[in-house]
C-alpha positions as CSV (number, residue, x, y, z in Angstrom):
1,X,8.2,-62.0,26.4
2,X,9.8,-60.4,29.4
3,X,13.2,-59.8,29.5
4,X,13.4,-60.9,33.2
5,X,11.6,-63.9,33.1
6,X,13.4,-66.3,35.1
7,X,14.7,-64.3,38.0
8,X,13.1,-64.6,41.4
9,X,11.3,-61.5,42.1
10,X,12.1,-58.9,44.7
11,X,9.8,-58.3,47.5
12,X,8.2,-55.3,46.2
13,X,7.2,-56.7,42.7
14,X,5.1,-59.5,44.1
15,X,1.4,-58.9,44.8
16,X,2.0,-58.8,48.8
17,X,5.1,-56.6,48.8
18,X,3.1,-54.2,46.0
19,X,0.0,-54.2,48.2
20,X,1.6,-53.4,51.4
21,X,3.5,-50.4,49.3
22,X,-0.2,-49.2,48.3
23,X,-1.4,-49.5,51.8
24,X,1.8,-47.7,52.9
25,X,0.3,-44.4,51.6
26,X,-2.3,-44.4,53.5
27,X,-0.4,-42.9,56.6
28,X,-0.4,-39.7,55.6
29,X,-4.4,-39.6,56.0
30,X,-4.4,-41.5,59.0
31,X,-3.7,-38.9,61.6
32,X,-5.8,-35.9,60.6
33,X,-9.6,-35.6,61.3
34,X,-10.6,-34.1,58.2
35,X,-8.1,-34.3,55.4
36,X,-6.3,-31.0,55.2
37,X,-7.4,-31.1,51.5
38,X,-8.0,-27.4,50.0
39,X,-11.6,-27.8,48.7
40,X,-12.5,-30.9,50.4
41,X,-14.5,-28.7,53.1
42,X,-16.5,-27.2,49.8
43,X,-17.3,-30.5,48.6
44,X,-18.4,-32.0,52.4
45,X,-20.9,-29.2,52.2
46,X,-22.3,-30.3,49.1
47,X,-23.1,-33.9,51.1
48,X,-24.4,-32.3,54.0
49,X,-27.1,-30.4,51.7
50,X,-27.8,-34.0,49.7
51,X,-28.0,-36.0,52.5
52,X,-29.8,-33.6,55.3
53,X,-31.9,-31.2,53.0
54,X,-35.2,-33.1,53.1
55,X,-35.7,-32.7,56.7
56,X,-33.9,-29.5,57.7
57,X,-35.6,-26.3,57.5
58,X,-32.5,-23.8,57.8
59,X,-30.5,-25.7,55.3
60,X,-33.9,-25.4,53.1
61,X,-33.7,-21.6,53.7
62,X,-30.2,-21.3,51.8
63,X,-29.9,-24.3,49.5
64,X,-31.7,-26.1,47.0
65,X,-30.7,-29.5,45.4
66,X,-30.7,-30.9,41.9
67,X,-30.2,-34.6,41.1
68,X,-28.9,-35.2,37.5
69,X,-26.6,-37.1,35.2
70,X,-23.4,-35.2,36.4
71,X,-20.0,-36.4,35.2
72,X,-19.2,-35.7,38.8
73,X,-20.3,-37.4,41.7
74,X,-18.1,-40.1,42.9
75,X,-18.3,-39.0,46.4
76,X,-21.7,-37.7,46.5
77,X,-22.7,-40.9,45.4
78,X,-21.0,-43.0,47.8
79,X,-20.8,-40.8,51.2
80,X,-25.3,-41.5,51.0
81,X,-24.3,-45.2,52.5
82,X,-21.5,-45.0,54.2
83,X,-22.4,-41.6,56.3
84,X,-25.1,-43.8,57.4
85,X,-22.9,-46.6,58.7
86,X,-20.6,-43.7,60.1
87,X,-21.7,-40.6,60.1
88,X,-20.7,-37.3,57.2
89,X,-17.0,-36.6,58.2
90,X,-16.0,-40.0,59.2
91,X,-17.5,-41.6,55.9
92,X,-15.6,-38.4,53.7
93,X,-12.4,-39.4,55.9
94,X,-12.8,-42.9,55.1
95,X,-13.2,-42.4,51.0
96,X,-10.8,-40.3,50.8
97,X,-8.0,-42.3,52.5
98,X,-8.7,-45.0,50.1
99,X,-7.5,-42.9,47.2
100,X,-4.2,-42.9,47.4
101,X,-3.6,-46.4,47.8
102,X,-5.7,-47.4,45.3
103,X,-4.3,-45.0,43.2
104,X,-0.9,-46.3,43.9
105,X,-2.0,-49.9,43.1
106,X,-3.2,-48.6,39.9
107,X,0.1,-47.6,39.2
108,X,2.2,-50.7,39.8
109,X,-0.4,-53.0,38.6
110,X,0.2,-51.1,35.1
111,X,3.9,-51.2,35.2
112,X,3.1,-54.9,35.7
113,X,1.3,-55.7,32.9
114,X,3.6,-53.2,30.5
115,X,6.7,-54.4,31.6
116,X,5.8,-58.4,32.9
117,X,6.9,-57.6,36.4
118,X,7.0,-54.2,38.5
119,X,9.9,-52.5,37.1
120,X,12.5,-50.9,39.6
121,X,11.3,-47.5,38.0
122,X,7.8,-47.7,38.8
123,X,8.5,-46.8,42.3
124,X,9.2,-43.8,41.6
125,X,5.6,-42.7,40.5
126,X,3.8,-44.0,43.1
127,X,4.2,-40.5,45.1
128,X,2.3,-39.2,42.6
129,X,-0.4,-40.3,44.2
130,X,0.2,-37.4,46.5
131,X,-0.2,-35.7,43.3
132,X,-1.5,-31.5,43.6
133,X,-4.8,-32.4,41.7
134,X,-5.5,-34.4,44.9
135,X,-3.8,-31.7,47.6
136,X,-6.5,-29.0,46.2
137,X,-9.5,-31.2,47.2
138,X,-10.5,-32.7,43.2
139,X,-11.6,-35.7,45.1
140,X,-14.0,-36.7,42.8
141,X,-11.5,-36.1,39.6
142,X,-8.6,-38.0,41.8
143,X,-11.3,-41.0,42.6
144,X,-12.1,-41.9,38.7
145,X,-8.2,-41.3,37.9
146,X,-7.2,-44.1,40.4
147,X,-10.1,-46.1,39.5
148,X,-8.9,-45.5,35.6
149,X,-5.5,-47.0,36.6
150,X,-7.0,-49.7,38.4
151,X,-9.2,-50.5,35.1
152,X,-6.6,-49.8,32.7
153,X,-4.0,-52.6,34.1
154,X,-7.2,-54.9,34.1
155,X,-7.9,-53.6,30.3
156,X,-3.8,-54.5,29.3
157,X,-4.1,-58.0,31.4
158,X,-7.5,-59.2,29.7
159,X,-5.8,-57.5,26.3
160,X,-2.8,-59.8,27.3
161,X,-4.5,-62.9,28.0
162,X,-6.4,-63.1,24.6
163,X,-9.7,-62.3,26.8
164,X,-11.3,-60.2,24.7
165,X,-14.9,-60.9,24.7
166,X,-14.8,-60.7,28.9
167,X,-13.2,-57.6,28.3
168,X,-15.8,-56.4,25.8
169,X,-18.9,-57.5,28.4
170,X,-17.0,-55.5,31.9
171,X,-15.8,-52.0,30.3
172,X,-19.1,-50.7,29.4
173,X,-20.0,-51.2,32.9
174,X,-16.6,-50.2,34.0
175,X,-16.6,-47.1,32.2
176,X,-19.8,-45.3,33.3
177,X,-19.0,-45.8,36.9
178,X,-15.5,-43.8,35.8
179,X,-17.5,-41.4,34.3
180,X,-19.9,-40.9,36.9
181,X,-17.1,-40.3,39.2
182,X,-15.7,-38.0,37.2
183,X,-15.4,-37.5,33.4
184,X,-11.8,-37.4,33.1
185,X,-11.2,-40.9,34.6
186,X,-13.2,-42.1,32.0
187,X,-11.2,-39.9,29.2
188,X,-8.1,-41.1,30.6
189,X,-8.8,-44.4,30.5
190,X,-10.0,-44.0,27.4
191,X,-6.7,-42.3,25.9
192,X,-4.5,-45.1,27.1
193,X,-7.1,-47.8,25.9
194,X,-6.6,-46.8,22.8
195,X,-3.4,-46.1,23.0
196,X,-2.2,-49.7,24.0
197,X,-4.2,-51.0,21.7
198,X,-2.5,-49.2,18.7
199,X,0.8,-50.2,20.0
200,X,-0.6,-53.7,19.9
201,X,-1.4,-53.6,16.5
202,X,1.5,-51.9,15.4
203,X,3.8,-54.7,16.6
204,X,1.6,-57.0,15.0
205,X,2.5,-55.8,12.1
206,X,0.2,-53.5,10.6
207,X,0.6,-49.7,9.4
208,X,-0.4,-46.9,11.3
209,X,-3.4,-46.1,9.8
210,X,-4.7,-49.4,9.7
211,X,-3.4,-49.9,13.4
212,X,-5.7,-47.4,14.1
213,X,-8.4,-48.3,12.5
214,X,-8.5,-51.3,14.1
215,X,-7.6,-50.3,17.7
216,X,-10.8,-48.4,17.2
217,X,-12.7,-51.1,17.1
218,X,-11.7,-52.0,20.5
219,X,-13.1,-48.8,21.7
220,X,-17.0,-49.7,21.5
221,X,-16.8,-50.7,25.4
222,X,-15.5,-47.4,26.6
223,X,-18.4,-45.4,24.6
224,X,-21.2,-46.2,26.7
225,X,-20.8,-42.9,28.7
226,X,-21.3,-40.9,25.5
227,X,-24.9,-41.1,26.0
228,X,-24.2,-39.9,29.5
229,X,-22.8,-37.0,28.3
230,X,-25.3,-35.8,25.6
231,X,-27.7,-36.0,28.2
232,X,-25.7,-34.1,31.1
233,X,-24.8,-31.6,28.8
234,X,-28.7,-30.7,27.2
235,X,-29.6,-30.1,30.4
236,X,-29.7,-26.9,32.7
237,X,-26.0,-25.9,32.5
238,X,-23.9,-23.1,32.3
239,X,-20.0,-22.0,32.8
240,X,-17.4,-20.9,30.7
241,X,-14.4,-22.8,28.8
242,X,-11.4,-20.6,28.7
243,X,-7.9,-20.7,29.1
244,X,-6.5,-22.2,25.8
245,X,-2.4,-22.3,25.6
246,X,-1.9,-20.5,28.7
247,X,1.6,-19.8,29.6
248,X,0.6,-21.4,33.8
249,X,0.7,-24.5,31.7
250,X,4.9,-24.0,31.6
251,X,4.8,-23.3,36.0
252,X,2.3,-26.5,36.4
253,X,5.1,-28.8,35.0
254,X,7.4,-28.0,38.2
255,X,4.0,-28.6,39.8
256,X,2.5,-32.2,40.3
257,X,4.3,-33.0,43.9
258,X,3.7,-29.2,45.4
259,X,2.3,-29.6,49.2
260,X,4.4,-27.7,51.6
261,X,8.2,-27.4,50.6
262,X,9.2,-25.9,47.7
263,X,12.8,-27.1,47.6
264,X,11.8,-30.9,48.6
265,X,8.4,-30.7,46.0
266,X,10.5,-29.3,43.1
267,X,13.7,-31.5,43.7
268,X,11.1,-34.4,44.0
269,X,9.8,-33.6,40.4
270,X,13.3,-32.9,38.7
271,X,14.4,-37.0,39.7
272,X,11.6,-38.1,38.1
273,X,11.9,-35.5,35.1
274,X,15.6,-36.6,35.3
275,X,14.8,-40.6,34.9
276,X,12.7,-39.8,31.8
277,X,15.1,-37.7,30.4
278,X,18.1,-40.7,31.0
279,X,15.4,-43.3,29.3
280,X,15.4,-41.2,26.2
281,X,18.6,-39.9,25.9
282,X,21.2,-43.3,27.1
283,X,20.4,-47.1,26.7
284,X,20.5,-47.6,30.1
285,X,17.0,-47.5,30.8
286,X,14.2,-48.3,28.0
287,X,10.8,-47.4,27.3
288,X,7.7,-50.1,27.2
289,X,6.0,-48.6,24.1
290,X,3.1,-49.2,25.2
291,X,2.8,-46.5,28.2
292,X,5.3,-44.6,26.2
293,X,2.9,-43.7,23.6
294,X,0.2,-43.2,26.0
295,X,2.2,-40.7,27.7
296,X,2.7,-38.8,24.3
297,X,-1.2,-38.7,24.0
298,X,-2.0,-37.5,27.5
299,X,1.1,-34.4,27.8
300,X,-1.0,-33.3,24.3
301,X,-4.4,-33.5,25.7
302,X,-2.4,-31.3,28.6
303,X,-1.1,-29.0,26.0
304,X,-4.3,-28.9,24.5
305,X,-6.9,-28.4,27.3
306,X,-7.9,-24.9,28.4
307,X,-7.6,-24.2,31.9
308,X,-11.1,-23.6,32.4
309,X,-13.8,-26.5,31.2
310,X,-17.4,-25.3,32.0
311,X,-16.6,-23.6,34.8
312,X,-14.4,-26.0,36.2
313,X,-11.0,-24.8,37.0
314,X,-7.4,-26.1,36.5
315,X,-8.5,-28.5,33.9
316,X,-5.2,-29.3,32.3
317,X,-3.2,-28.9,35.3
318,X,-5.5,-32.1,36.6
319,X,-4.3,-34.4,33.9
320,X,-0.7,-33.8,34.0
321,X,1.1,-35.7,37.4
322,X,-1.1,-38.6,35.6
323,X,0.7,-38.1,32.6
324,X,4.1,-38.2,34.3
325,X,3.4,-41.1,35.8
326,X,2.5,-42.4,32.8
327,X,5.8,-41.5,31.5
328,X,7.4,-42.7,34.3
329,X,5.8,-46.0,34.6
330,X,6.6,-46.4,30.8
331,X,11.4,-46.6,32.0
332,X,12.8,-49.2,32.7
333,X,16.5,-50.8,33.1
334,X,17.7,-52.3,29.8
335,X,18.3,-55.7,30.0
336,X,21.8,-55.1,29.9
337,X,21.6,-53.5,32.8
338,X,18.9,-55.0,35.0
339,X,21.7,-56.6,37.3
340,X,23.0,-53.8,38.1
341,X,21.6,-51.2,38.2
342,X,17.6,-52.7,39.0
343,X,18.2,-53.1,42.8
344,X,20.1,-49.7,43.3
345,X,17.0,-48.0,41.4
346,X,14.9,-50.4,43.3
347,X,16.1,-49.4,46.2
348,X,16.1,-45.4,45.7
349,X,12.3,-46.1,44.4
350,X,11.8,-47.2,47.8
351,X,13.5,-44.2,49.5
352,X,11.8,-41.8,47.3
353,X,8.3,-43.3,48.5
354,X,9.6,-43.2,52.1
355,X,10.6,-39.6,52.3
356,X,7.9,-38.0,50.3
357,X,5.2,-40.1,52.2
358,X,7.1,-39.2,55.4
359,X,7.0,-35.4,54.6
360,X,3.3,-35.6,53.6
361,X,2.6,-37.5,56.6
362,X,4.0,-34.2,58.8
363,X,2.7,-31.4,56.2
364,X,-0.7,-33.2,56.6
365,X,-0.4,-33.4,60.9
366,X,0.7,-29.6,60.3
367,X,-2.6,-28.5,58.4
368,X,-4.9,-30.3,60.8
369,X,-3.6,-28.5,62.8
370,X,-4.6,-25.6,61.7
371,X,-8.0,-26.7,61.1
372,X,-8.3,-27.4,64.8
373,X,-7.3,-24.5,65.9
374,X,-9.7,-22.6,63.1
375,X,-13.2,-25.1,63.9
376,X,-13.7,-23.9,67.7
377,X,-15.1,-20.8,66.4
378,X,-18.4,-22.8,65.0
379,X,-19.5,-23.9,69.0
380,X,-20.5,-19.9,69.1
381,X,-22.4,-20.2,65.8
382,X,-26.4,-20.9,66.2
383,X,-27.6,-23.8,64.0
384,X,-29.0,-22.2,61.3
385,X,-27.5,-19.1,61.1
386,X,-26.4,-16.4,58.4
387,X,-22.7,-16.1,58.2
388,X,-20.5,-15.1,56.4
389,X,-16.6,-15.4,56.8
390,X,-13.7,-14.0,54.9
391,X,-10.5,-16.0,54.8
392,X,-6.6,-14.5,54.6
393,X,-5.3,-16.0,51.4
394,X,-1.7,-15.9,49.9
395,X,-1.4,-15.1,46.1
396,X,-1.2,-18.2,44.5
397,X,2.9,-17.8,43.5
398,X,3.4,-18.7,47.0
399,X,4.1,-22.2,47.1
400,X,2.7,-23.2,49.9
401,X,-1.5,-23.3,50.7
402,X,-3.1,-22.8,53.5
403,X,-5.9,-25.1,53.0
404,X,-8.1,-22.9,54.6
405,X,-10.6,-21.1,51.6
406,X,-13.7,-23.5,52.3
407,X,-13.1,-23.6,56.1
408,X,-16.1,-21.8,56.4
409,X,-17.8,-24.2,54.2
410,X,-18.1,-26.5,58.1
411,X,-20.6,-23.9,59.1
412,X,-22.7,-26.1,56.6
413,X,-22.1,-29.1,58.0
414,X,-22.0,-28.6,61.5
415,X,-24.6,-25.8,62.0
416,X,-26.4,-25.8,58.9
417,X,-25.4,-22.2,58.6
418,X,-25.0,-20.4,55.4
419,X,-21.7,-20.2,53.8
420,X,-20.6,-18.1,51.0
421,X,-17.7,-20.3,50.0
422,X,-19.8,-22.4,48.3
423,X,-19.8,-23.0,44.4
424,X,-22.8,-23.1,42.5
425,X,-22.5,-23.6,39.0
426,X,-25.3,-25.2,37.1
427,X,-24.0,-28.9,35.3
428,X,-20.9,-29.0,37.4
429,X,-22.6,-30.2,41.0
430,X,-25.9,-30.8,42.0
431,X,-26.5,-28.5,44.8
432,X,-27.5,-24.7,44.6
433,X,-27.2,-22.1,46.9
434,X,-30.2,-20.1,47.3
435,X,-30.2,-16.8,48.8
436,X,-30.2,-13.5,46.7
437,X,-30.1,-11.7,49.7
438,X,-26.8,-12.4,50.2
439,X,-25.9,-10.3,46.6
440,X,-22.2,-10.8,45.5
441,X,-20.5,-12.2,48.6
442,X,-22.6,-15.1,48.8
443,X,-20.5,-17.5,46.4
444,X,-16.8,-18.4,46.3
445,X,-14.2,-16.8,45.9
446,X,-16.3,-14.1,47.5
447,X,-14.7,-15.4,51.0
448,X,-11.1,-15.1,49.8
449,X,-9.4,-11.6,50.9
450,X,-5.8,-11.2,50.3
451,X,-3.3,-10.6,52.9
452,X,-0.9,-9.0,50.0
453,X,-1.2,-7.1,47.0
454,X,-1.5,-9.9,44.6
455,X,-0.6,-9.6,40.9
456,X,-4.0,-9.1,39.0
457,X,-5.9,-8.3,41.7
458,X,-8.1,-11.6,41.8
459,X,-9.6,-11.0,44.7
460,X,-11.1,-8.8,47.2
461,X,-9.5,-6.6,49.8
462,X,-10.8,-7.2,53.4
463,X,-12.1,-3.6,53.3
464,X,-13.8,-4.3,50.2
465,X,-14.8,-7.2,51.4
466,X,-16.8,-5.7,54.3
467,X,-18.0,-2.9,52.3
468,X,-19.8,-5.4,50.2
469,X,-21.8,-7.7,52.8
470,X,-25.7,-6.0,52.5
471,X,-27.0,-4.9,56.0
472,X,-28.9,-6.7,57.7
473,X,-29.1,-10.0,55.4
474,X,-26.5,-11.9,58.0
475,X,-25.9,-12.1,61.8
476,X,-22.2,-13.8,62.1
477,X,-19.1,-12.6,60.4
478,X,-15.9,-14.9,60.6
479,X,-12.5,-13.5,60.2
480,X,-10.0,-16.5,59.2
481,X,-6.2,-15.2,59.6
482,X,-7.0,-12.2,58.0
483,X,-4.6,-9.4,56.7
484,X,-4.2,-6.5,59.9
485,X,-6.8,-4.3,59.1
486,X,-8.5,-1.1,61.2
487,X,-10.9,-1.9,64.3
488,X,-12.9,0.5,63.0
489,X,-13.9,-1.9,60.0
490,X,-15.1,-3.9,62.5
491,X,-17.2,-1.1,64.9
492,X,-21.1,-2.2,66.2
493,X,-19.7,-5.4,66.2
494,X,-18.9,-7.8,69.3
495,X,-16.4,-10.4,69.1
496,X,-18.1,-13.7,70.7
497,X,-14.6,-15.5,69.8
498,X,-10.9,-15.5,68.7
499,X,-8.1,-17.6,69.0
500,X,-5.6,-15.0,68.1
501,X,-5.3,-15.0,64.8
502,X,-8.5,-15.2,63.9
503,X,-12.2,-13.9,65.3
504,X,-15.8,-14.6,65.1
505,X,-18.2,-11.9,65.1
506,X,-21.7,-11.1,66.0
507,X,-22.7,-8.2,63.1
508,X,-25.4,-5.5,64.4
509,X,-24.9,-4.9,68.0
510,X,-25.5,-1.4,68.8
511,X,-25.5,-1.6,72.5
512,X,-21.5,-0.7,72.0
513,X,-20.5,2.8,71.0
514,X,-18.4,2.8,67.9
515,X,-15.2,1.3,67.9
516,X,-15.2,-0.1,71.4
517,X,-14.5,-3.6,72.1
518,X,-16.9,-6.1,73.5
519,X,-16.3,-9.4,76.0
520,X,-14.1,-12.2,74.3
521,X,-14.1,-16.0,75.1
522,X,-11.1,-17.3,74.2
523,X,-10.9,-20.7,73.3
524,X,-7.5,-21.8,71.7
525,X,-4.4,-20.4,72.3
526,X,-3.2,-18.1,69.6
């Protein structure tokens, strides 16, 4: 029974005042054009390609497509309507706002049904929404984890209600559209499911093993996607699993609110760390067993996940803001001291979802801005054209991220141009690019060049870079904020573009003697 039953509700724990929270972070996405998301770009080329590839011959000449059973496609599946209704970017803008919001609901409509009302606690994960997972651009892994939240507080409300059979008739249903989303919404879901339900038998009464055994049984409806996976993975794939027990997994734990501020991300973290930490170590908050133990199983599927799952990068570090949140959707006050201390936490809860939205809402408005000053260059591009574009990255210790590795990836979807930030690894998306010519600078990271001598080397040097694009194979090259580098690098070829910072080139003019400069338009100020 809940503790608080009885006492009126506060604003933010009825349905209204927990909706308009979810709503709330939306504002971050509201402002920008494109959402200053790290691989989003990537991805919108991917839907440019599926939707446009039947009836455009230059996108024919540098990509092929695939349709198949892909644990991966909750965006390529539903931009096909919506671009229709609104066109590519706006339709990508409008899914990816949603996420957020939904995945915020997720979270309170769990701490509901754990707790019997939205604990004053549970405020604090909702940020987490605004987790890193989503600032890199895993928009099709951050869709299926809020739509796993969303199923799992409908999986502990049925489970509370005694509405099993309903339960057992949606979830297969429910499950494979997680899993065609993405798989690890569906293995999420799947690891609290089970978790719940082996807290559930355990207070019943029953011994572990037992409990077990017969929270098992309540797993049938979550398996459909099994089939989906035996037949994703017979098929033509390839990439590599690597990564096991890395010592990154120890830096990701400061990592689940990093955007822009180191000092505000990683003080951010440590309150919630710090909440935890009170709820195991004083009686003043409490733990709902129930999200508890599903917390324990998801920070060991963190521990235990390589970095690298065929092919697909950052694995572990994906799951774990969700398993904070688990954790901290798991405290809340004991009921000796709800009273007191509920509407001061209740209160901070609310201040800590105002301040981090707020600073997302002006790191976001800081990165379009970026992009706007960056996407001018494509009005000089030709549709159709061979480009290729190296981008000025940071080693990855620096906190903050550009955002700007798959800028070039709008080439695709504005010109239909060739891009060589694109991915292409067989089983993890269904397009392809196609053209050998372009030899090894024609995939990502091949348009990554750092602008410092980063530890390990990991990528190219702009010189190297250069060196390595084959002659005559493509006509454009883009310079994003590169690294200073010699003019002469750039000789026989005439700038058509810059904004000070950053250049577009035309490759293969020899009507200019070595190492002179040609005309250049500028268009934004530097």
């Amino acid at each position: 029974m809940d503790e608080n039953e009885g006492r009126a509700l506060h604003w933010w724990q009825t349905w209204w005042g927990a909706g308009a929270i979810a709503l709330f972070c939306a504002l971050p996405l509201l402002w920008p054009t494109i959402p200053p998301l790290v691989d989003l770009p990537g991805h919108m080329a991917a839907y440019k390609v599926e939707l446009d590839l039947a009836h455009s011959p230059d996108l024919q000449r540098y990509y092929t497509l695939h349709w198949a059973v892909v644990g991966n496609l909750g965006l390529n599946l539903l931009v096909i309507p919506l671009s229709r209704l609104f066109g590519l970017e706006p339709a990508v803008k409008l899914i990816v706002l949603c996420i957020p919001p939904i995945t915020a609901a997720g979270f309170l409509w769990v701490g509901r049904e754990a707790h019997g009302r939205i604990p004053p606690t549970a405020l604090f994960a909702v940020p987490l929404a605004y987790c890193f997972p989503f600032i890199f651009g895993f928009v099709n892994f951050a869709l299926s984890m809020a739509l796993a939240f969303v199923a799992f507080g409908l999986w502990l409300r049925l489970g509370t209600s005694g509405r099993w059979r309903l339960r057992a008739a949606l979830f297969p249903l429910i499950s494979i559209l997680i899993w065609f989303s993405h798989i690890f919404g569906w293995a999420t879901l799947g690891i609290m499911a089970f978790a719940a339900e082996l807290v559930r038998e355990i207070d019943g009464g029953r011994r572990p093993i037992r409990a077990a055994l017969r929270a098992g049984l309540q797993m049938p409806a979550l398996l459909p996607p099994i089939l989906l996976m035996l037949i994703w993975r017979t098929g033509d794939v390839a990439g590599k699993t690597s990564g096991w027990f890395s010592a990154a997994k120890i830096v990701d734990l400061m990592s689940p609110l990093r955007d822009r501020w180191e000092w505000l991300d990683l003080a951010s973290i440590l309150v919630l760390y710090g909440l935890i930490a009170s709820a195991i170590m004083t009686k003043k908050l409490l733990f709902s067993r129930t999200l508890g133990v599903s917390a324990i199983f998801l920070m060991i599927a963190y521990l235990l996940l390589p970095q690298t799952i065929f092919g697909s990068s950052y694995a572990d570090m994906r799951l774990l803001p969700y398993a904070v949140a688990v954790a901290m959707l798991a405290v809340r006050p004991s009921a000796a001291t709800q009273l007191r201390l509920g509407p001061a936490l209740g209160l901070l809860g609310l201040l800590f979802i105002g301040t981090r939205i707020a600073a997302a809402t002006i790191s976001f408005r800081i990165y379009d801005r970026s992009f706007q000053q960056e996407l001018p260059a494509l009005d000089h591009v030709p549709r159709g054209a061979r480009l290729v574009s190296f981008v000025g990255t940071p080693c990855r210790g620096v906190w903050t991220m550009r955002r700007l590795d798959h800028l070039p990836a709008f080439a695709v979807i504005r010109r239909e141009a060739i891009s060589n930030d694109q991915w292409s690894v067989a089983g993890a998306q269904i397009d392809r690019v196609n053209y050998p010519q372009g030899g090894d600078v024609i995939k990502d990271p091949s348009q990554i060049v750092r602008i410092a001598n980063c530890p390990g080397h990991r990528w190219r040097t702009l010189p190297d870079s250069i060196a390595h694009i084959p002659p005559g194979v493509f006509d454009y090259l883009w310079l994003i904020q590169p690294p200073a580098y010699d003019p002469a690098l750039v000789r026989n070829m005439v700038p058509v573009w810059t904004n000070g910072r950053s250049t577009l080139f035309r490759i293969g003019d020899r009507s200019l003697a070595p190492g002179r400069a040609g005309p250049v338009m500028r268009t934004t100020a530097p």
